[in-house]
C-alpha beads as a LAMMPS data file, in Angstrom:
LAMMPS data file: protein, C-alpha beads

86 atoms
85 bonds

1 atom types
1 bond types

-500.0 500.0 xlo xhi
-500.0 500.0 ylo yhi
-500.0 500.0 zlo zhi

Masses

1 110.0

Atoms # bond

1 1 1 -397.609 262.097 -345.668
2 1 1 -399.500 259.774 -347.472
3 1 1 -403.287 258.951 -345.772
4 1 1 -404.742 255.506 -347.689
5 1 1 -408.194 253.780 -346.743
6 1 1 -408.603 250.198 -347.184
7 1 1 -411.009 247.420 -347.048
8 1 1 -410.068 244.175 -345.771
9 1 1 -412.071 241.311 -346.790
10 1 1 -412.163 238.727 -344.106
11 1 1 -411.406 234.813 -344.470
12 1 1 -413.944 234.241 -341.336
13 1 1 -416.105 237.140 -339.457
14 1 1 -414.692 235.747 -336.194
15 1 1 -411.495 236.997 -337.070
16 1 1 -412.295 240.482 -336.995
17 1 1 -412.048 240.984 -333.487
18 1 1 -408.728 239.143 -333.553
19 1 1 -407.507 240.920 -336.321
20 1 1 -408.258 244.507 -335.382
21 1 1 -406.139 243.502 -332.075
22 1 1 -403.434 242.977 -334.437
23 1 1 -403.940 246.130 -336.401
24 1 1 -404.422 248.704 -333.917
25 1 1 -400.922 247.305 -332.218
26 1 1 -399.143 248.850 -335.130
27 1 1 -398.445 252.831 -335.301
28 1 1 -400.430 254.760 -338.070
29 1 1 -402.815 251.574 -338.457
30 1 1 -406.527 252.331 -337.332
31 1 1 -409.037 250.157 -337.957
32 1 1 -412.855 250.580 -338.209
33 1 1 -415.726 248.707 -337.278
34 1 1 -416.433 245.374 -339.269
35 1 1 -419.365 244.984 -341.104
36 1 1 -419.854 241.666 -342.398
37 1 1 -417.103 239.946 -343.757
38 1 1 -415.143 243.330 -344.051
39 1 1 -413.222 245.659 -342.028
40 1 1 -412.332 249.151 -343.293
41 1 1 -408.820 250.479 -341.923
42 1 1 -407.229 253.739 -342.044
43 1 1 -403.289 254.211 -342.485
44 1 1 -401.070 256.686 -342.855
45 1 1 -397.330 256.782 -343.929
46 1 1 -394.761 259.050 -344.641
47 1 1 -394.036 257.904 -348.340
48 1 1 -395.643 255.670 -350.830
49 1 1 -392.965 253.165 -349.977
50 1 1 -393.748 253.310 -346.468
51 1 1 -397.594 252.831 -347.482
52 1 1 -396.497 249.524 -349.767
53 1 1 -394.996 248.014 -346.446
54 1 1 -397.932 248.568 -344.549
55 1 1 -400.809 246.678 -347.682
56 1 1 -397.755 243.941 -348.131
57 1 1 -397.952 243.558 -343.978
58 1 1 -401.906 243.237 -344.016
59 1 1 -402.223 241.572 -346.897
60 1 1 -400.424 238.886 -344.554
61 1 1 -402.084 238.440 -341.778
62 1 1 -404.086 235.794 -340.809
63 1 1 -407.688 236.701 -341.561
64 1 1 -406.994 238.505 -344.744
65 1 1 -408.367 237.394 -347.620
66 1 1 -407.949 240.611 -349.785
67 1 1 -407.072 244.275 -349.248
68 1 1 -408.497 246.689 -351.519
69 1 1 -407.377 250.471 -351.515
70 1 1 -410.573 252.633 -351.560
71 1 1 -408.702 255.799 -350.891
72 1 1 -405.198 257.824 -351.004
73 1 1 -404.573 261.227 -350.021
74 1 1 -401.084 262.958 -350.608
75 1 1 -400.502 266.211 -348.114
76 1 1 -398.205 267.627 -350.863
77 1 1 -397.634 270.809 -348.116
78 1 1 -395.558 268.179 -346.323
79 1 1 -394.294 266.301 -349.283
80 1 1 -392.845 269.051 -351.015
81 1 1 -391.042 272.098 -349.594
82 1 1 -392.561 275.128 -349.861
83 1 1 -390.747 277.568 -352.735
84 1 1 -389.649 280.876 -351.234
85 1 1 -390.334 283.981 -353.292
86 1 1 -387.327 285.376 -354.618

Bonds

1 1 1 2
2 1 2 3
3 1 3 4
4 1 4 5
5 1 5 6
6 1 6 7
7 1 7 8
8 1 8 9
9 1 9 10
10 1 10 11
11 1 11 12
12 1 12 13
13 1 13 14
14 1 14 15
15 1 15 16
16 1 16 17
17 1 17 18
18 1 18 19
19 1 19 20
20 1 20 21
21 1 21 22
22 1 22 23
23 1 23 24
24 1 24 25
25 1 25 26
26 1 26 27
27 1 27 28
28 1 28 29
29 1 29 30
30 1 30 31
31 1 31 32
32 1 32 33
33 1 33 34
34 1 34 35
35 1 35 36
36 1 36 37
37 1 37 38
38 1 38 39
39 1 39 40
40 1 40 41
41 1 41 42
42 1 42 43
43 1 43 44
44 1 44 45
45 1 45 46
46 1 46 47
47 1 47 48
48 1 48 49
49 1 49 50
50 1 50 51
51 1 51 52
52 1 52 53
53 1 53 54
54 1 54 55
55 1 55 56
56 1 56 57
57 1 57 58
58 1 58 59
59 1 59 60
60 1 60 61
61 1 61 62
62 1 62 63
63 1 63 64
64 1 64 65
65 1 65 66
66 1 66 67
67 1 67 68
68 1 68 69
69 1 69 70
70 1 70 71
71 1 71 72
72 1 72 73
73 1 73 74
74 1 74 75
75 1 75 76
76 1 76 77
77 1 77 78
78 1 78 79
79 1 79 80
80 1 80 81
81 1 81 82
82 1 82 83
83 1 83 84
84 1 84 85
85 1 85 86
């Protein structure tokens, strides 16, 4: 699993409120509290290419000026089976 934290800067602050509606629809998408012009959002995938679908989506919405990744966290005990002792 692959855990990422991101900052969203906003187009418009009144389109946080709209836009964490948006967000928290989506599985594995939590956002924070907005400060500002920015919102700070959790997500969590099973794969990098999962996590690459989930920026590309944000980066979409309306709102969104910019995503920035502040943060990514492999759990390599779930990425990689563990090796048996032989």
């Amino acid at each position: 699993m692959v855990t990422a934290g991101l900052l969203l800067s906003l187009e418009a602050k009144e389109s946080s409120d709209r836009l964490a509606s948006m967000l928290s629809a989506r599985d594995a998408v939590f956002p924070g509290s907005p400060e500002g012009s920015w919102l700070p959002v959790a997500v969590e995938a099973a794969d990098d290419g999962g996590l690459r679908e989930l920026h590309d989506w944000i980066a979409g919405l309306p709102g969104v000026a910019y995503v920035d990744v502040v943060h990514v966290s492999f759990d390599d005990a779930l990425m990689f089976p563990p090796t048996l002792p032989t």
